[in-house]
C-alpha positions in Angstrom: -2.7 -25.5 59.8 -3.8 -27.4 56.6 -1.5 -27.3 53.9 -1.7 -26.7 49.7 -3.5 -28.9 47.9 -2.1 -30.9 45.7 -3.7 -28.9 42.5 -1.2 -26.0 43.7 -4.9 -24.4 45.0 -4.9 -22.3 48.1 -6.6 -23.3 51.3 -8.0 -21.0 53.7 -5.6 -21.8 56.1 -2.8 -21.3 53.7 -4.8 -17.7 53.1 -5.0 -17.0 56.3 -0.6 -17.5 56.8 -0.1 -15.7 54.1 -2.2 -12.8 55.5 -0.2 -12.9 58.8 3.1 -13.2 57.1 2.6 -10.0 55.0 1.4 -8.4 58.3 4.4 -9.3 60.0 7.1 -8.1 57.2 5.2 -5.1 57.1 7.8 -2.6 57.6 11.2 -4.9 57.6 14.2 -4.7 55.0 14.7 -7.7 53.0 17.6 -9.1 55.6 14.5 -9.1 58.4 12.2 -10.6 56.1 14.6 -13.7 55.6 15.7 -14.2 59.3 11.8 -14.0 60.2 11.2 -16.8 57.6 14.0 -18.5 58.8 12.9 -19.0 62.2 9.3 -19.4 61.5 9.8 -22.3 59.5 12.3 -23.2 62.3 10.2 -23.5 64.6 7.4 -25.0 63.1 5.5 -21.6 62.9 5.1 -22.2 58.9 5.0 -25.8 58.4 6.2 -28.0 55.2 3.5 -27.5 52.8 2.1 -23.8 53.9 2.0 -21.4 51.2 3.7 -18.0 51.1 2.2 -15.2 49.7 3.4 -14.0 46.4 6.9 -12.3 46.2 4.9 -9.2 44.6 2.9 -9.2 47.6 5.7 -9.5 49.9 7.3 -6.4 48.7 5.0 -4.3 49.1 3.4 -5.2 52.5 7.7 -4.9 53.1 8.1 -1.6 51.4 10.7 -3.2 49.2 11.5 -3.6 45.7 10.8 -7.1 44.2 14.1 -7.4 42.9 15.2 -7.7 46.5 12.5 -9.7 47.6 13.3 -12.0 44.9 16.8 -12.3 46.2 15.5 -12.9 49.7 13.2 -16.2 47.5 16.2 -17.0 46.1 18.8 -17.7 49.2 15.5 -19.6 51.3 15.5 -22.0 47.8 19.0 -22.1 48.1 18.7 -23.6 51.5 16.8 -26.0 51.0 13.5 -24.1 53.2 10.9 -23.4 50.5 10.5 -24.0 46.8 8.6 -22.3 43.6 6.3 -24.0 41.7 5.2 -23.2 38.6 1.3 -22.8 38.9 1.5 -23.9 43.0 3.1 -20.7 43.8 5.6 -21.0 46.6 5.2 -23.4 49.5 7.3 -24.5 52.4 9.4 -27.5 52.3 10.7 -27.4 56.2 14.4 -26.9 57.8 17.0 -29.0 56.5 19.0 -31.0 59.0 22.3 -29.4 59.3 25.2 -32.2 57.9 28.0 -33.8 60.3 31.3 -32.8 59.4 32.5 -36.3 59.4 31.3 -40.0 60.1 30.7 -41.0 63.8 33.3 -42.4 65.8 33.8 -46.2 66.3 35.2 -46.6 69.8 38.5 -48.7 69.3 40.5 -48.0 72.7 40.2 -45.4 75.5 43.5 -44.1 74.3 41.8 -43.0 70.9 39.5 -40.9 73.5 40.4 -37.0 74.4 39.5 -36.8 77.8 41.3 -33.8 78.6 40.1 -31.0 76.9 36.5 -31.1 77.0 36.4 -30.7 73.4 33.7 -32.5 70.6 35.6 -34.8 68.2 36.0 -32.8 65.1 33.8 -35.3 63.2 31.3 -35.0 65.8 31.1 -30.9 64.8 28.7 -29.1 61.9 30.3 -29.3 58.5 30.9 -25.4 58.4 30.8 -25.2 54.2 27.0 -24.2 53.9 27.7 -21.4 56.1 31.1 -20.4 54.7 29.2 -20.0 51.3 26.6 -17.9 52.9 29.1 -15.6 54.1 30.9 -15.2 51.1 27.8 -13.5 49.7 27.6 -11.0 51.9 28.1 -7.5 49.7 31.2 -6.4 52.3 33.7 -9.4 51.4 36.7 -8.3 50.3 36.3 -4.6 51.0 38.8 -2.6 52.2 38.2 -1.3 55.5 38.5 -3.2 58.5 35.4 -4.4 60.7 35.9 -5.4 64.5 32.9 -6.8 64.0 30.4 -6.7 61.1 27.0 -5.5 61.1 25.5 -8.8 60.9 27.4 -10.5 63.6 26.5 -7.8 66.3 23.0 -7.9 64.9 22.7 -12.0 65.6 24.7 -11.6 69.4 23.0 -8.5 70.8 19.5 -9.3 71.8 20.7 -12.4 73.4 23.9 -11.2 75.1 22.8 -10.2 79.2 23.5 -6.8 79.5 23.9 -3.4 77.3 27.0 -4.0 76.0 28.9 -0.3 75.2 30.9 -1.8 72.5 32.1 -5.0 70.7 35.1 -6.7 68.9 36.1 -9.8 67.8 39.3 -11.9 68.1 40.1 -15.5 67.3 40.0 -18.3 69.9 38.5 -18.0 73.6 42.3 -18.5 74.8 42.9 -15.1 73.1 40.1 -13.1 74.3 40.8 -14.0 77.5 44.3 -13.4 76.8 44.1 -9.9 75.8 41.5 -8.7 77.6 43.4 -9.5 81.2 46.4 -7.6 79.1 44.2 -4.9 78.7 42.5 -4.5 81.9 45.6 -5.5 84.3 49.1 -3.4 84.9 51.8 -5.5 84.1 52.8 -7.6 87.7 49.5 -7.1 88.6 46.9 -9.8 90.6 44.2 -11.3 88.9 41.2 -13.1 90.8 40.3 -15.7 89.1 37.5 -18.0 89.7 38.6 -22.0 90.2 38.6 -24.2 88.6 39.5 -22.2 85.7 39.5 -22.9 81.6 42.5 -24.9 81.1 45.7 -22.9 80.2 44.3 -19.6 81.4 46.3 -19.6 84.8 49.8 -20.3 83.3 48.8 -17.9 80.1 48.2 -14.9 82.4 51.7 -15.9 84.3 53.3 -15.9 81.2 52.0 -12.4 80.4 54.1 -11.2 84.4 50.4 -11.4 86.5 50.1 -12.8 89.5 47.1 -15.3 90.3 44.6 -15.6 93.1 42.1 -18.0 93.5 38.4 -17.1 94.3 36.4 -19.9 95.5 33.2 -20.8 94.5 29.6 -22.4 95.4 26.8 -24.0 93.6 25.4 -20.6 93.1 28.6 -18.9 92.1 31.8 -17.5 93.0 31.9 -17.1 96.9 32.1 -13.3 97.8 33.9 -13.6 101.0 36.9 -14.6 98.8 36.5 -12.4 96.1 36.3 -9.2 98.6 39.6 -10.7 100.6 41.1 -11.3 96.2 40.1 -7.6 96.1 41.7 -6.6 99.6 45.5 -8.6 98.0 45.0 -6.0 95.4 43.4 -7.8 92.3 41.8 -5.4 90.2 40.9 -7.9 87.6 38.2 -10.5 88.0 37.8 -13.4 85.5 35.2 -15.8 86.1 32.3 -17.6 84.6 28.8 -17.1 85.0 27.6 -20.2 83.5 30.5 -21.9 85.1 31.0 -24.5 82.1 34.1 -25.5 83.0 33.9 -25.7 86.7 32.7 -28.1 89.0 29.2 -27.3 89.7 29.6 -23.5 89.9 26.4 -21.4 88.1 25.9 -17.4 88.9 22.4 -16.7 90.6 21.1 -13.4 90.7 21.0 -13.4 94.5 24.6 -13.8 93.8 25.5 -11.6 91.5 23.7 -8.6 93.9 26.5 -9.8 96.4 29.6 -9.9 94.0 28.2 -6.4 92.5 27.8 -4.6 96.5 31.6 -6.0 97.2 32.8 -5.2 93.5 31.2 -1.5 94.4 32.1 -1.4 98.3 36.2 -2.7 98.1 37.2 -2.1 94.5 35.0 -0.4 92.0 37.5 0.8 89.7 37.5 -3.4 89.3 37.7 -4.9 86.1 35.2 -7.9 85.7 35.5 -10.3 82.8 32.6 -12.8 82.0 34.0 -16.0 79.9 31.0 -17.6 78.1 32.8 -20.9 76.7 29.6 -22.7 75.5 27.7 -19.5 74.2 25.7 -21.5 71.4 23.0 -22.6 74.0 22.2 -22.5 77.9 23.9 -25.4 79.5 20.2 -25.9 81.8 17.7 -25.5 79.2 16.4 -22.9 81.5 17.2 -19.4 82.1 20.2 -17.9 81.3 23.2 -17.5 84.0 22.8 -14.4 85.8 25.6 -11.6 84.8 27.3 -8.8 86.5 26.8 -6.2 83.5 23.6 -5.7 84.3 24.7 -4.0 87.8 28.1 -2.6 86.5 27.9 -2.4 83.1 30.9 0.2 82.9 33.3 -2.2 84.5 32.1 -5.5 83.2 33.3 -7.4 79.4 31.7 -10.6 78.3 33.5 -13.3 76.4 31.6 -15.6 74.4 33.1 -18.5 72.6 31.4 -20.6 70.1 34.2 -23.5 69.2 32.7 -26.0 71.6 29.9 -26.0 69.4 31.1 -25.3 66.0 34.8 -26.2 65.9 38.1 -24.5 66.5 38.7 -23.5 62.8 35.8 -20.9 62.8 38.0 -19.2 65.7 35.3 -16.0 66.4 34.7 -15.0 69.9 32.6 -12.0 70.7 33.8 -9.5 73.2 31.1 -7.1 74.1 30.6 -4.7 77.0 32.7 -1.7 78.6 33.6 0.9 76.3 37.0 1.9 78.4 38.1 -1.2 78.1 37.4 -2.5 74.5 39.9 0.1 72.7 42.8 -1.0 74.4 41.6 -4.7 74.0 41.9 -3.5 69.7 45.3 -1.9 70.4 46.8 -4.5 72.0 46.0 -6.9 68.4 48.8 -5.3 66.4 48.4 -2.2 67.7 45.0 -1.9 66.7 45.6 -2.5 63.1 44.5 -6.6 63.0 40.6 -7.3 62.6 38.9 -10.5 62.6 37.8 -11.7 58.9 35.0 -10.6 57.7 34.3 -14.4 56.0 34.7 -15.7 59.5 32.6 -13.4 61.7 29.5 -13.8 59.0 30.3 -17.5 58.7 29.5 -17.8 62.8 26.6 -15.4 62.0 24.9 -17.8 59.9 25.4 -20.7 61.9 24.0 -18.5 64.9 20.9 -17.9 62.5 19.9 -21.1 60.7 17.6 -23.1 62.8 19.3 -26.4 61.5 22.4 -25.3 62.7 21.1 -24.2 66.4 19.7 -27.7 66.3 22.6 -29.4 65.9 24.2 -27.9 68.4 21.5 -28.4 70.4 21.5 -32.3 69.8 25.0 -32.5 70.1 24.4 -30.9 73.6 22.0 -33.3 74.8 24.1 -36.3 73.6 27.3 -34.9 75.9 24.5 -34.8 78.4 23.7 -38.2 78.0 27.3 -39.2 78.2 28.1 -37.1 81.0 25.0 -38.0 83.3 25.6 -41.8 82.4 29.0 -41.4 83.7 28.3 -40.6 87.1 25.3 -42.5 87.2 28.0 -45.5 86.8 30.5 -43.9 89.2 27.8 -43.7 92.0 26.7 -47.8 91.8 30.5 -47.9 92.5 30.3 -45.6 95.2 31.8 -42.9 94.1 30.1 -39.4 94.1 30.8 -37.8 91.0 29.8 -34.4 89.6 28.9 -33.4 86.3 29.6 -29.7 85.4 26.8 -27.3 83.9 26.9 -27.9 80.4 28.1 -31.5 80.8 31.4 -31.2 79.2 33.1 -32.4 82.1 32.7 -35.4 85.2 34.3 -34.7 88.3 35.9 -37.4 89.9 37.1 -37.0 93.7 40.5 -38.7 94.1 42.8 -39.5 97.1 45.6 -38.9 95.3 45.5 -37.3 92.0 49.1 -37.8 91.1 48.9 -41.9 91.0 45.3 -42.1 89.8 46.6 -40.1 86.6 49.4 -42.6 86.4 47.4 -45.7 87.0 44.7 -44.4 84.2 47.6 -43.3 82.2 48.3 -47.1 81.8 45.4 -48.1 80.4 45.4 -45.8 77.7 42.8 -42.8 79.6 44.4 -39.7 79.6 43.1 -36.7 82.2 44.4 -32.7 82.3 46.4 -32.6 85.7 44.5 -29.8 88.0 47.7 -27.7 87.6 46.0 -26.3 84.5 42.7 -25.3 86.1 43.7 -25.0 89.9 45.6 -21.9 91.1 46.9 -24.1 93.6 45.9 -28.1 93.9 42.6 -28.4 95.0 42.0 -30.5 98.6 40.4 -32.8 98.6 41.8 -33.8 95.6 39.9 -34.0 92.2 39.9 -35.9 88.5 39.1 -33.6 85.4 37.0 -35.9 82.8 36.4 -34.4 79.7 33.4 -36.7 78.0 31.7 -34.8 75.0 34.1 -37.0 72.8 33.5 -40.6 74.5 31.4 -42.3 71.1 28.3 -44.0 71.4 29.1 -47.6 71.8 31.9 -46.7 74.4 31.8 -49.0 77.3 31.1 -46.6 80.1 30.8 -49.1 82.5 34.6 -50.0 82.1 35.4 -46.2 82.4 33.7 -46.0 85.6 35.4 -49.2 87.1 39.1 -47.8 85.7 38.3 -44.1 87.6 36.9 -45.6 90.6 39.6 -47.5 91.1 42.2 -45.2 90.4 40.3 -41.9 92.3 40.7 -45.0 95.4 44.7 -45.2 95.1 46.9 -43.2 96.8 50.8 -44.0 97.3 51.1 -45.5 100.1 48.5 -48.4 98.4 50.2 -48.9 95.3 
């Protein structure tokens, strides 16, 4: 597509975009006129340099008021995507890289490395004020009445969540909504099945609340259903596991799969609760198609729980909770008895960062460098001998250990700290197995010594030391 010229003249290529933008916002209220922009000049759709049509123009292929589409010129200059000319008209300038919340690590010390949460360093996350400012223009800041979620939050989740969902809320962190949600779904002393190895701190949370815990084993393709059906035949009635499986070893839900959790779910237990945690729901930990999900087969039994701080940081603390209708009311009541709601500044701030292209990127990016660091991890481990595993999503290394207890010791003393399996095993796994978080390991880190400390430590057990 050529571009303007630099006399502010149109070309007929710049005619010919402008034609096929004002068919395109034919129709749309100025909030779908900017996210179409948004995206187009996203993704490359309206390069730098194309011309937009006039804002006249633009309002009335929209059906709107020039005021409004003026406002809607307005926040796209604001961000940097197009800009006004005086006798050019207006012309694209191109996405703006999203800025870094802080300057990149220098690695000085593996004890100055978080290996055990699977976390990105906090200076390694999207500065959040750009999208903090956005939401505090939306008109409904500061009103009155309480929103479980806003308008434009459910808007920006919806067409990508994987089912229907009935309803939706919003709490703070994932370790809530996972929380409350078992609460809600599970009698108190009740058994939960819960697929292992499990998001760290969930097992003892849910012990705390007086539930008991059973494991449900799992596959490349997904939890196994010969041991969810004999969970369901202990009398679990709640089902917590992961479709993308994120956080486990090398667990990901197929849809050949999910058929077979769905006909047990249906067969042994269907007044089953099933809850879908989503920790990485910014982006799809293959590149590919999304995880299968069991709301599409039992969408009146089935909640999703997707969590967005692995990818923008802890302090915007929004996770989405979208799906069963039965179940989402008592998931409100049980969050000061219905009268807490999430704030309205935080839900829109995660809707923006969900909607600017320069945002999605640098998740994105940061994705693909904790796939780099993950993948050169094991590629490390394995010219030692050692067959590691990175998990989907590459937030995590599997390291298979003789004896976990003194390999944690041994790394312990030189300054690499791992999360014992206690937090993600119901009971310790055999063989056993070392949890290595790696999105925060800097670039510059010497992986090569990493892999020599792990391999030598996962080869230990008592009896050698």
């Amino acid at each position: 597509m050529a571009i303007a010229t630099l006399d502010g003249t149109a070309t007929d290529d710049d005619e010919s975009a402008a034609s096929r933008v004002l068919a395109e916002v034919h129709g749309l209220a100025p909030r779908e006129v900017t996210a179409l922009l948004v995206r187009q000049i996203g993704d490359g759709t309206l390069p730098p340099g194309t011309r937009l049509p006039t804002i006249r123009d633009v309002a009335r292929a929209a059906g709107a008021s020039t005021s409004s589409v003026a406002a809607v010129w307005a926040r796209l200059g604001e961000r940097g995507l197009i800009s006004t000319r005086r006798r050019g008209g207006t012309v694209v300038v191109g996405a703006v890289g999203w800025p870094r919340a802080g300057t990149p690590r220098v690695f000085t010390g593996w004890g100055s490395v978080d290996m055990s949460s699977a976390h990105p360093a906090p200076e390694d996350l999207p500065d959040l004020r750009r999208a903090f400012q956005r939401s505090l223009e939306e008109p409904r800041t500061n009103a009155l009445a309480r929103e479980h979620i806003t308008d434009l939050l459910r808007e920006t989740v919806a067409p990508a969540w994987p089912f229907v969902a009935q309803e939706w809320t919003t709490v703070s962190g994932s370790g809530e909504a996972t929380l409350v949600t078992c609460e809600a779904a599970t009698p108190r002393g009740g058994l939960v099945a819960v697929q292992e190895p499990a998001t760290p701190g969930n097992i003892a949370n849910l012990r705390s609340l007086g539930l008991e815990v059973v494991a449900v084993a799992s596959d490349s393709s997904g939890p196994l259903p010969a041991s969810l059906e004999a969970a369901l035949a202990a009398g679990a009635r709640t089902f917590l596991y992961q479709p993308a499986g994120t956080l486990t070893v090398d667990s990901r839900l197929t849809p050949s799969r999910a058929a077979e959790l769905a006909e047990v779910l249906t067969r042994v237990a269907p007044e089953a609760w099933v809850i879908e945690e989503d920790v990485l729901a910014t982006r799809d930990p293959e590149h590919s198609a999304p995880a299968a999900s069991l709301g599409t087969a039992l969408p009146d039994r089935v909640v999703r729980l997707a969590s967005y701080c692995r990818a923008f940081g802890l302090d915007l603390r929004t996770t989405v909770i979208g799906g069963a209708r039965e179940l989402l009311e008592p998931i409100r009541q049980l969050r000061s008895h219905g009268m807490q709601a999430q704030s309205r500044i935080l839900q829109n701030s995660l809707a923006h960062m969900l909607r600017d292209p320069a945002a999605r990127e640098f998740a994105e990016s940061a994705a693909r460098d904790h796939e780099v660091a993950a993948s050169g991890l094991v590629a490390r481990l394995a010219a030692l001998g050692v067959r590691a595993t990175a998990s989907p999503g590459s937030l995590l290394v599997w390291v298979p250990a003789r004896d976990e207890a003194q390999a944690l010791a041994e790394l312990a003393a030189h300054g690499v700290t791992l999360a014992p399996s206690g937090r993600t095993f119901v009971d310790p796994p055999r063989p056993a197995v070392l949890r290595v978080g790696t999105p925060q390991l800097p670039i510059g880190a010497p992986l090569d010594e990493l892999a020599r400390l792990l391999a030598s430590a996962a080869a230990t057990r008592v009896s050698d030391a």
